[in-house]
N, C-alpha and C positions, 0 to 999 in steps of 0.2 A: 504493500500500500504506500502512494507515494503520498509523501510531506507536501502541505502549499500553505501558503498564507491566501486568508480569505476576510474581510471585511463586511460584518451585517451586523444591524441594529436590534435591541435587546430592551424591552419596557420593562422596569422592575422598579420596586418599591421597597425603601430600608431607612430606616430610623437613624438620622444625624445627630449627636447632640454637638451642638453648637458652645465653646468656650464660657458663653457668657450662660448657658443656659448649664451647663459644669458646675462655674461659678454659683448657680441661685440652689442646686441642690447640696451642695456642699455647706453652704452656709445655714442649709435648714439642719443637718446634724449635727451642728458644731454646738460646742457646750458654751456656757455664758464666757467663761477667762479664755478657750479658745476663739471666740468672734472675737473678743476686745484684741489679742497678737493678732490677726486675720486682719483687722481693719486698722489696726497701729501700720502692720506692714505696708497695705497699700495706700494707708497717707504718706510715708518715706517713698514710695517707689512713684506715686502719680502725683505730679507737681502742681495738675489741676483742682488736685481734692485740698479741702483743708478745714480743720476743726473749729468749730463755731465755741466760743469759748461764753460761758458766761459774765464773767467780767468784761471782759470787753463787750458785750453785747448792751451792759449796765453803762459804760461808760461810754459807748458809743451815744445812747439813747438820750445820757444828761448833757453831753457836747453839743446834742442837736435840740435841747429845747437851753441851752446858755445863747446860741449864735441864731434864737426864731429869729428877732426882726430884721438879721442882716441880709445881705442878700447871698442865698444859697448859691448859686453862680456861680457868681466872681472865689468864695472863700472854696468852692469843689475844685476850678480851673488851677489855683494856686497851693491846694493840695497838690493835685498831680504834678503839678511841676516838683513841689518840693523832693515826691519822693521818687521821682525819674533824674533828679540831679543831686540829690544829698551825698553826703560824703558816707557812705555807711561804715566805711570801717575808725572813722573819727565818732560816729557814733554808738558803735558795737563797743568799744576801749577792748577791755583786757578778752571780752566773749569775741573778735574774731579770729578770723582764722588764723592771720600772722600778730600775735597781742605786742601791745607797743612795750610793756611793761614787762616782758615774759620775766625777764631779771630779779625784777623783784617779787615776783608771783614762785622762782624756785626757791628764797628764802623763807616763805610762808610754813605755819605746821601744814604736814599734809591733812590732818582732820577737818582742821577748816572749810574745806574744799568737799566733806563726804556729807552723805546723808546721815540723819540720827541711825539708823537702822543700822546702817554701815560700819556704825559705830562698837553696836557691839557683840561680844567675845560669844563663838562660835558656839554649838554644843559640843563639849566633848567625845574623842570614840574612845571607843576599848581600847583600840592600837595606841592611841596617845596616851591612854592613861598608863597600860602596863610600861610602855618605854619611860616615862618620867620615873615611875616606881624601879625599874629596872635600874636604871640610871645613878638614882640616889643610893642603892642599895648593892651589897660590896658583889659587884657582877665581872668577872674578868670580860677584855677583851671580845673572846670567842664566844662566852656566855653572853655577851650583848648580842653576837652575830647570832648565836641559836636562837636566843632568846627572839631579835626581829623577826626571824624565819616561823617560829613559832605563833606569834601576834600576828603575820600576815597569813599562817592557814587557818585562821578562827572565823568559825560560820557568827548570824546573827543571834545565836543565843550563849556564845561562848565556849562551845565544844570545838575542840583538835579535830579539823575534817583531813588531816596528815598522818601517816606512821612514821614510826622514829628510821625505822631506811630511808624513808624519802626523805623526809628533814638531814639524816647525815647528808644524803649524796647533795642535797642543796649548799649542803654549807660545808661540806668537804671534811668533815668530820667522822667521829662512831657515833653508833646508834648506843652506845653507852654512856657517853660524852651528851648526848641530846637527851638520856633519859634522866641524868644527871640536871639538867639545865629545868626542863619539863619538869621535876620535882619541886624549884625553889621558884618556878612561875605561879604554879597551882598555889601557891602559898601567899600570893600579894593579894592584893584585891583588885576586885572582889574573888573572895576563897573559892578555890572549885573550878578557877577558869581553867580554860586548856584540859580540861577533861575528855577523852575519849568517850564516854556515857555516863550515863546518869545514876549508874551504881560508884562508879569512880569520882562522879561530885560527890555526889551525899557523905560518901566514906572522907574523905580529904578534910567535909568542912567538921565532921565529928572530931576528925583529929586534932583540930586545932583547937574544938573548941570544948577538948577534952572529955570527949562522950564515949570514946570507946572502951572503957572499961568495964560497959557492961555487956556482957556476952550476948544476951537476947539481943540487945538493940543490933550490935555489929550483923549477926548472922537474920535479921528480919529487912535489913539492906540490904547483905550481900546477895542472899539467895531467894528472898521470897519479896520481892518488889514487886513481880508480875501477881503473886495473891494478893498484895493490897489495892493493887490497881482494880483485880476483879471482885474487890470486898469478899475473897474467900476467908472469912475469919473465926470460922468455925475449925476447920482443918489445921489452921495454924494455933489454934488454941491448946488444941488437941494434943499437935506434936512437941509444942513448948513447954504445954505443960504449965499455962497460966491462965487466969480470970479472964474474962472478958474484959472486967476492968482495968488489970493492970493491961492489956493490948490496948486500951483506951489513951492510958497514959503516956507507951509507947509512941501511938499514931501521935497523938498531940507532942512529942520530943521531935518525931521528922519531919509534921509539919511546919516547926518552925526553920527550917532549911531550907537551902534556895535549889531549886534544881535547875535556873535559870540562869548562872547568875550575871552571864552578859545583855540579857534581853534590857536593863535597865540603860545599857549603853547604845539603843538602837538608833542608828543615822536619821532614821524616817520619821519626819514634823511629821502632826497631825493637820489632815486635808477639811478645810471648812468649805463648807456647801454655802454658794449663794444664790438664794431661791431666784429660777426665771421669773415669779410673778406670785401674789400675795392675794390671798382667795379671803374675802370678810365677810362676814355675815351683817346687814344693815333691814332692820327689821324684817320683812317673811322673806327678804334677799339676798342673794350672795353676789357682789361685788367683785370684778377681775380686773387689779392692778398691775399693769407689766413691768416691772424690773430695771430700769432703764438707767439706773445711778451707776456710774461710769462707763456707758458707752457714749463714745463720740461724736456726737453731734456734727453731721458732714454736707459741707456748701461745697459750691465750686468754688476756685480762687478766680476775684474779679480782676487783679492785678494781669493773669493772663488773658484772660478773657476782653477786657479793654483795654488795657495798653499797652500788650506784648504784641508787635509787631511783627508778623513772621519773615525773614529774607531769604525763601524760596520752598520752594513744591516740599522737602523733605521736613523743612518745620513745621510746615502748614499740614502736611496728613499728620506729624505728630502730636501736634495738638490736638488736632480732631479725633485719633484716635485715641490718646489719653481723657478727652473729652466725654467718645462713647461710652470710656470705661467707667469714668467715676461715675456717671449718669447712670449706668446700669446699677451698679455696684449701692448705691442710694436707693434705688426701686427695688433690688434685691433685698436690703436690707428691712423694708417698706413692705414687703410682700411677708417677709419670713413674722416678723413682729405680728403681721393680721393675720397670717397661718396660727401661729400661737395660741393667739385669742382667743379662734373660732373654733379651735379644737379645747381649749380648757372650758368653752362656754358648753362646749357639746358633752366633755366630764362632770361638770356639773350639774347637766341637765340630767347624764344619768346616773350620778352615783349623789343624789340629795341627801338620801339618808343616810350616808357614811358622814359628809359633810354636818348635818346634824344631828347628828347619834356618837360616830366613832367609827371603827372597823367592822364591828360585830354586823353593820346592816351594809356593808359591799354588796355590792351586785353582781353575777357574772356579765361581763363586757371582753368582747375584742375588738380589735383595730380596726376591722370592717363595717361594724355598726355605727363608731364614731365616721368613717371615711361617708358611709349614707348619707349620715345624718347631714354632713357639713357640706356635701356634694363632691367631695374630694378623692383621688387615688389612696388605696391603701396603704401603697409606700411610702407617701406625702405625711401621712399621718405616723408612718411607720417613725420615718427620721425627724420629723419635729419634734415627738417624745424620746428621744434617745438623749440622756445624757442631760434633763431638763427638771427642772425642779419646782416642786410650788408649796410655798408657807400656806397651810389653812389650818382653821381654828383646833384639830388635833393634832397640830406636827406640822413638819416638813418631809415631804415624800416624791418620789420621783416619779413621774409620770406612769412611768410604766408599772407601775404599784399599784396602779388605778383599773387595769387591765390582768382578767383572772378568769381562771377556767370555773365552769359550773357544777355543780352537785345537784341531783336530784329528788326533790319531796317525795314526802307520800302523795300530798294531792294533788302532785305531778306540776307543781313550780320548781326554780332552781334556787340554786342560794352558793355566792361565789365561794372560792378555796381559799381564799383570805380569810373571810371569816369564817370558816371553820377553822383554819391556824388559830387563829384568834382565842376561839373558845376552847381548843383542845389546851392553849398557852394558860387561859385561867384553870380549868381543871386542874392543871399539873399544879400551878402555883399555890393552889389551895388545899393539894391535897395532903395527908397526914405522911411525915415522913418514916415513923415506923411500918407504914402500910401505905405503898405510893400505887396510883392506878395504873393500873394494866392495859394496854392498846385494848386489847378486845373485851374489857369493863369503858374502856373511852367509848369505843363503839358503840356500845349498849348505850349508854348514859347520852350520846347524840341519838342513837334512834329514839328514843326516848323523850326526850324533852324539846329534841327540835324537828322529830320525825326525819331524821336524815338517810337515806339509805348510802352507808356508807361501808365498807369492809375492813376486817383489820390490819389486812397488808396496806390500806390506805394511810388510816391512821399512823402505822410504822414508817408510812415513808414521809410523809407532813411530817412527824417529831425530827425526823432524821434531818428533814430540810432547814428546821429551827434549831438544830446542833443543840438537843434537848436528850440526855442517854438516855438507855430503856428504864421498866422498874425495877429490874434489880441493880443495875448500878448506883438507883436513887436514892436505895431502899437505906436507912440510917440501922444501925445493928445496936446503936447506945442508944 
């Protein structure tokens, strides 16, 4: 069969998304601090966009009722001259670019110059703190050098994720020379660090703090951690050969020990939630505030727009097309804000009585019924709730929290899986801890009171989702 080239027309149809139309979905999933980098970036990058600032907007306003009876004119005309011929860098002083004064700006403190924040002293890590302890404390040489190698293989709870092979071959030593080093680590603070496990903390910090001389305690560490953990303490009773009570007194000597004891030194601040929009109740009404306290209030810049003159084809499309961008980029923003809205109006519309009740009266809802309701795609709705928050009168809760699968009644209505969370989370809390309830007593106790048909492998997997253990781990034995 021979090869040819051939030439014919093809009608087909296929879905483009267009840059700017990229641009308007991306900015619907984005989270509140991610818009505000998103929209910082493209005021640095588009010379057309610029932030409407309150102050200035307050002193623009008093400027223009100081100069009413003059004539607005002539004082606009000589505006623009001033600032198309000022001297900006005699006006900028030491903020421009080449400062007149650098000289005396490098004998300044550098503090001066920072924010308060800036200012101050970091959180400590672990790694800093054992090296300062190391430090002060009579370490040779190559014991510093184990000792680093040591502090840099410690996980975030303060466990040795290294063997002492690998630690020599790092540091060109013996593995008896690091087990040496590794003994007077464990030893600083906090006690128990550089431990391999958690039988090797416990033990360490007894030593020091001189507990091992009683034989039960050592060997209820050494070897039966895994029965305290499963509250087997009948068996160990048994085999030790003591009261319940004195196991009582025991547990209460371990659990004053850290089995932790790097978690206190962990890197990771704690992350604060800033609600998209604040839900109120204003007499039989709930009220939808959108969130809007620092984001950027975004104009065109009129400076380019009147009196940047372009001098040729290549300034002139790039204005214009900096132009189309911010333009869009403001309608985008414009669009995403009333997507919001309409979708927390249409949350409200259906979950009223969680709004006024609490959890317990959630509704089952998915993303489809809101998409109906508001006339919207479901994806649309999908990524507005993503990553999106909103203050009402019980909490702060993420959108998607609002969205929850159904259970079915007896007289054949539904009732969401939140609030059954909910209820099974009071049960537990209320229940007696020498006798804690049973998945399949939960079961009963919802058919029951709220006619739920629910099953017990249900109920076990709800508890499991609210990281709540079964009853017998619950169960108190004193």
């Amino acid at each position: 069969m021979a090869l040819e080239l051939r030439q014919q027309l093809k009608l087909s149809q296929q879905l483009v998304m267009t840059p700017q139309l990229q641009q308007a979905i991306k900015l619907l999933q984005l989270s509140r601090l991610e818009l505000v980098e998103s929209i910082q970036q493209e005021l640095m990058e588009n010379p057309l966009l610029e932030e409407v600032l309150e102050e200035e907007k307050g002193d623009r306003q008093i400027a223009d009722d100081d100069h009413a009876p003059k004539v607005g004119g002539e004082d606009t005309a000589i505006e623009k001259e001033l600032i198309k011929n000022a001297e900006w860098d005699d006006y900028l002083g030491d903020f421009a670019s080449t400062p007149v004064q650098s000289h005396i700006r490098e004998t300044e403190i550098p503090e001066d110059g920072m924010a308060f924040d800036a200012r101050l002293s970091s959180k400590p890590s672990l790694e800093g703190h054992l090296d300062w302890q190391m430090r002060l404390s009579k370490f040779t040489p190559k014991e510093l050098a184990i000792g680093e190698a040591i502090c840099g293989s410690l996980d975030s709870s303060g466990y040795l994720s290294a063997t002492a092979g690998e630690l020599a071959h790092m540091t060109g030593t013996t593995p008896e020379e690091v087990e040496a080093t590794l003994y007077k680590v464990q030893r600083l603070d906090p006690v128990g660090v550089a431990a391999r496990n958690p039988r090797e903390c416990l033990l360490v910090q007894m030593e020091v703090l001189g507990l091992t001389e009683d034989p039960i305690l050592v060997e209820l560490v050494s070897e039966h951690l895994e029965d305290l953990e499963g509250r087997r303490y009948k068996p160990l009773v048994k085999k030790l050969k003591i009261t319940m009570e004195q196991l009582k007194i025991y547990l209460d000597t371990i659990q004053t020990l850290d089995p932790l004891p790097g978690a206190s030194f962990g890197s990771s601040d704690p992350i604060y939630v800033s609600p998209d929009a604040f839900i109120y109740k204003y007499g039989e009404d709930f009220i939808i505030l959108l969130n809007e306290e620092g984001l950027p209030r975004l104009q065109l810049s009129s400076m380019y727009l009147e009196d940047f003159i372009p001098k040729g084809d290549k300034e002139r499309d790039y204005i214009q097309d900096k132009k189309r961008s911010a333009e869009w980029l403001m309608k985008s923003l414009y669009q995403r804000q009333r997507t919001l809205y309409k979708v927390l109006e249409s949350i409200v519309r259906f979950q009223r009585g969680f709004f006024e009740e609490g959890v317990t009266k959630l509704r089952p809802l998915i993303l489809k019924d809101v998409a109906d309701d508001i006339s919207m795609h479901e994806s649309t709705v999908s990524r507005i709730t993503s990553n999106k928050y909103a203050a009402t009168p019980h909490g702060i809760f993420e959108l998607k929290f609002f969205f929850n699968s159904s259970l079915e009644l007896d007289d054949g209505s539904t009732v969401g899986s939140e609030s059954v969370k909910a209820t099974i989370r009071q049960l537990i809390a209320s229940e007696d801890p020498r006798k804690p309830i049973s998945d399949e007593a939960i079961a009963d106790i919802l058919k029951e009171r709220l006619q739920i048909n629910i099953a017990r492998r249900t109920v076990a997997k709800y508890r499991t989702a609210m990281d709540i253990a079964s009853s017998s781990k619950r169960k108190d034995m004193f």
